[in-house]
C-alpha positions as CSV (number, residue, x, y, z in Angstrom):
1,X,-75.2,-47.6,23.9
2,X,-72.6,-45.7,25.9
3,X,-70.1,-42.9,25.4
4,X,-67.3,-44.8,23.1
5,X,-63.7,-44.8,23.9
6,X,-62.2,-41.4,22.7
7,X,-58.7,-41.4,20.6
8,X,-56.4,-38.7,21.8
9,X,-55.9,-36.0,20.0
10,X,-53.9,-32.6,20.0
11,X,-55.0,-30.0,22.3
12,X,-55.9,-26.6,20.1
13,X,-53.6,-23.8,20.5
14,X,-53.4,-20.2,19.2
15,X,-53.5,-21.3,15.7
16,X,-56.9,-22.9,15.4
17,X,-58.5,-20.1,17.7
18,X,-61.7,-19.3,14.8
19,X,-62.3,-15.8,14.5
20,X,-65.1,-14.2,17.2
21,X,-67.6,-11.7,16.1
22,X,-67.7,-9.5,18.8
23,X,-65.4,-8.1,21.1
24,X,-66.3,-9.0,24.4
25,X,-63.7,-9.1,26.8
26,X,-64.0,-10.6,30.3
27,X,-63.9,-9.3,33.6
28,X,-63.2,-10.4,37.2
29,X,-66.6,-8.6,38.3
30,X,-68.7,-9.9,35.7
31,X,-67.5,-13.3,35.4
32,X,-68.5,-17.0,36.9
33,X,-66.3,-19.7,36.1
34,X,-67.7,-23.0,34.8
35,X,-65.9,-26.4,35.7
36,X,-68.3,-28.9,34.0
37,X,-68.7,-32.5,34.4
38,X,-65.1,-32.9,34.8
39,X,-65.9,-36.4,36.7
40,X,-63.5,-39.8,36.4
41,X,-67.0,-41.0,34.4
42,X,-66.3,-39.0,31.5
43,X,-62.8,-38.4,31.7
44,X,-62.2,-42.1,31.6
45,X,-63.5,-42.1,28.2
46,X,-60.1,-41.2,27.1
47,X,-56.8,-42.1,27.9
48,X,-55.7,-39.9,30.5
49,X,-52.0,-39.9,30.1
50,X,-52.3,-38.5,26.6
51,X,-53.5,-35.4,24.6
52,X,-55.5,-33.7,25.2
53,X,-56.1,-34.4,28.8
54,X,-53.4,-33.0,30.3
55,X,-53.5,-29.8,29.0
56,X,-57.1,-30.0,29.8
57,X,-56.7,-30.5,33.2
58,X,-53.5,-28.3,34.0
59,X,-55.2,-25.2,32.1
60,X,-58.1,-25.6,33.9
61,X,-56.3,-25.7,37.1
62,X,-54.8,-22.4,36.4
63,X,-57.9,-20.9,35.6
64,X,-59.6,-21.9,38.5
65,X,-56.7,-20.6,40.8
66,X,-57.2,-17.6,38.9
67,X,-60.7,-17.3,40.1
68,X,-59.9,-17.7,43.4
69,X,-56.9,-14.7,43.8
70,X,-59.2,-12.5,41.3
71,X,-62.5,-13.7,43.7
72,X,-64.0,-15.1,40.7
73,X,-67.2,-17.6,42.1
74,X,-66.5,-21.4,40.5
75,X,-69.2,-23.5,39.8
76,X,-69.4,-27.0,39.2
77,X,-71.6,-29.4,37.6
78,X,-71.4,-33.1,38.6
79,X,-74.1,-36.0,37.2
80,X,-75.4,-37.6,39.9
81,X,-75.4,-41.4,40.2
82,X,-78.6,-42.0,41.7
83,X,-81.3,-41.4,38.2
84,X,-84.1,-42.6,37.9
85,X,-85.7,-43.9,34.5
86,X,-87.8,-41.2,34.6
87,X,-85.3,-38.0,35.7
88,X,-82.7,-39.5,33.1
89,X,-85.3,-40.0,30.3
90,X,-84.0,-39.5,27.0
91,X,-80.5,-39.3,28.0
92,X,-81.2,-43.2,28.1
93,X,-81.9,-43.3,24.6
94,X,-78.5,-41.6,23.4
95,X,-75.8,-42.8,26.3
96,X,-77.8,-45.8,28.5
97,X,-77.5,-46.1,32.3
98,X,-74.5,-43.7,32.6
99,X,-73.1,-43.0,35.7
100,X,-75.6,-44.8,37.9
101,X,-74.1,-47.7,36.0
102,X,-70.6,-46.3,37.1
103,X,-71.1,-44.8,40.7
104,X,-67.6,-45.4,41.5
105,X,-66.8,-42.9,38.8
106,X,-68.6,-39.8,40.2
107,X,-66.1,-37.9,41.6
108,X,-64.4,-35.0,40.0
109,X,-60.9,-35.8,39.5
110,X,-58.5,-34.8,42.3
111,X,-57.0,-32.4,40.6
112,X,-60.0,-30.3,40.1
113,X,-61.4,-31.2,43.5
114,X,-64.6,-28.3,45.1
115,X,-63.2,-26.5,47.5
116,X,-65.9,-25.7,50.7
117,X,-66.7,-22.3,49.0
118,X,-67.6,-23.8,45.6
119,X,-71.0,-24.1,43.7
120,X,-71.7,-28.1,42.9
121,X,-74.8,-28.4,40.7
122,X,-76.5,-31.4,39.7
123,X,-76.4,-32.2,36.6
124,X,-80.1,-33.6,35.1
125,X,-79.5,-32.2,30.6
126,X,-76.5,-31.1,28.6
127,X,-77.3,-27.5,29.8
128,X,-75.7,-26.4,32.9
129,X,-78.7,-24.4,33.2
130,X,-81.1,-27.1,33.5
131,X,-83.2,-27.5,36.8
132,X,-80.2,-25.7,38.4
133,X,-80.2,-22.3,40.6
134,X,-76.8,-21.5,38.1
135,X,-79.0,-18.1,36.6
136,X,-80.7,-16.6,39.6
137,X,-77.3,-17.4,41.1
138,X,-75.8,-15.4,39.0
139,X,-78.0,-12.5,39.2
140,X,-78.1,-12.1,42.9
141,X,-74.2,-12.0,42.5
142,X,-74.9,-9.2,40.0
143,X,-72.6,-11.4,37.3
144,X,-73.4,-11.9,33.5
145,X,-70.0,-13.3,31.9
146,X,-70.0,-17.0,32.1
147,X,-66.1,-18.9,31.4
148,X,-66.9,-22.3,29.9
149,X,-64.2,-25.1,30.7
150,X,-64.4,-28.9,30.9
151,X,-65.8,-31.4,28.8
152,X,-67.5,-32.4,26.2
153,X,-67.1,-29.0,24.1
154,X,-70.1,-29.9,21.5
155,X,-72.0,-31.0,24.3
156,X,-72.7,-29.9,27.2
157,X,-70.3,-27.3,27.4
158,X,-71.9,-25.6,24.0
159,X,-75.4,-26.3,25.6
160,X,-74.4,-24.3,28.5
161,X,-72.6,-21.5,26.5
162,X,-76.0,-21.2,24.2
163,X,-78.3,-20.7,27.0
164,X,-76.4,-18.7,28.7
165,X,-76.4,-16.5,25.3
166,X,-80.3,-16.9,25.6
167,X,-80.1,-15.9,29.3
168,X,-78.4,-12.8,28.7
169,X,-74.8,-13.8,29.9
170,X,-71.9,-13.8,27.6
171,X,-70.3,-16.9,27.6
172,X,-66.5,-17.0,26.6
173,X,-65.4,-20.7,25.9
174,X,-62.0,-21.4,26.6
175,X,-60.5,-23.1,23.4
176,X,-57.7,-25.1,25.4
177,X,-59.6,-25.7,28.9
178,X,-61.9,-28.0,26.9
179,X,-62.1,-31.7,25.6
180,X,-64.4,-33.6,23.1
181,X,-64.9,-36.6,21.3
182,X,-62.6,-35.6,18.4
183,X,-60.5,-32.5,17.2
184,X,-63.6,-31.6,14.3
185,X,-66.2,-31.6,16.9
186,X,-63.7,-30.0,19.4
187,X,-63.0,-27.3,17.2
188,X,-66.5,-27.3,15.6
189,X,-68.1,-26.2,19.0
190,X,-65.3,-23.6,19.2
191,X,-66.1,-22.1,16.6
192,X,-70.0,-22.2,16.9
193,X,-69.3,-20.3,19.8
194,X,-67.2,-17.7,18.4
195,X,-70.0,-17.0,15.8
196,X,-73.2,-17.7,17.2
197,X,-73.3,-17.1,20.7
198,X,-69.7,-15.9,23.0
199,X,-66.1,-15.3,22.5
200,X,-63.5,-18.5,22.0
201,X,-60.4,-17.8,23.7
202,X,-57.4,-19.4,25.0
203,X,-56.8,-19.9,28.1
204,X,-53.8,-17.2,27.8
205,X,-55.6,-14.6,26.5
206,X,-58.5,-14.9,28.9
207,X,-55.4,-14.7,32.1
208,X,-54.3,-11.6,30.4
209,X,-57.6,-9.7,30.7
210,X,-58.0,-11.1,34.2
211,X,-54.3,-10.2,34.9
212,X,-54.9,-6.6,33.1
213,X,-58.2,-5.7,34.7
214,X,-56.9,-6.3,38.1
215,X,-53.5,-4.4,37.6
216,X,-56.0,-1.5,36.0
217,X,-58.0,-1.8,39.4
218,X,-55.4,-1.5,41.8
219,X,-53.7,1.1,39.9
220,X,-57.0,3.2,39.6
């Protein structure tokens, strides 16, 4: 058992953006951005020259230069390709060898390449949380806003957004900056989000209120 071939599908825009229940808008001082498992591994899943990939990639691209004029920290997670048995564990039971059976495949794609000043963490669960220094990272930067990008949205990426929920932060999941296995569970985890646990937000709208805060800052 593996992660099966994905079908393209459209990227959501605007119009399928589910209704949040708070109000929680993001800030350049608050917020860490999250780049997650955006390796060839799981991006070869789909075909890369169509929807929704990339939009994917090019909106998380401007995000992450975002980040880095706005001195928003970027953190990465990455699967590693050396697991053992007994470190992968149940993951085994749901997706087999993974990337140890792909080690080629590790990378994150060019595009989306760590910089030297970026945050790399391994990734061992779904959660980005998970045997990683991302929380007490966060505190000792004094930063509780968490932007979720990458793939797969009900996966990992909704893992990450819950716990951080759970953890205090408020995650804000970017409804075009991430991919699934299909437009439902794409828009499924979206919404879960924006109900349950954070904000869902396009990539536009979370620019704007990086764009707005700094303007406000600079003007103040």
């Amino acid at each position: 058992m593996t992660i099966p071939a994905i079908a393209s599908y459209p990227m959501p825009s605007a119009a399928d953006q589910p209704d949040n229940r708070v109000d929680w808008q993001v800030e350049p001082d608050r917020a860490v951005l999250l780049i997650h498992d955006m390796q060839e591994y799981f991006l070869n899943k789909f075909d890369r020259s169509q929807a929704p990939i990339p939009a994917l990639i090019e909106n998380i691209a401007a995000l992450r230069a975002i980040a880095d004029r706005a001195g928003i920290p970027v953190v990465y997670t990455a699967q590693p390709t050396d697991q053992p048995d007994g470190d992968r564990a149940l993951l085994n039971d749901f997706w087999g060898p993974g990337l140890p059976a792909a080690p080629e495949q590790a990378p994150v794609v060019d595009r989306l390449a760590p910089s030297a000043k970026d945050t790399v963490l391994t990734k061992w669960r779904y959660s980005a949380f998970q045997r990683s220094p991302l929380r007490d990272m966060m505190r000792e930067q004094g930063r509780d806003q968490l932007i979720v990008t990458g793939v797969y949205a009900h996966i990992g990426c909704l893992a990450s957004a819950l716990e951080a929920f759970m953890q205090d932060v408020q995650p804000f999941f970017v409804l075009d900056a991430l991919a699934d296995f299909s437009l439902e569970e794409h828009l499924m985890a979206t919404s879960y989000v924006a109900k349950r646990c954070g904000v869902t937000q396009t990539r536009a709208t979370i620019t704007n209120a990086l764009t707005h805060h700094a303007t406000s800052e600079t003007e103040a």
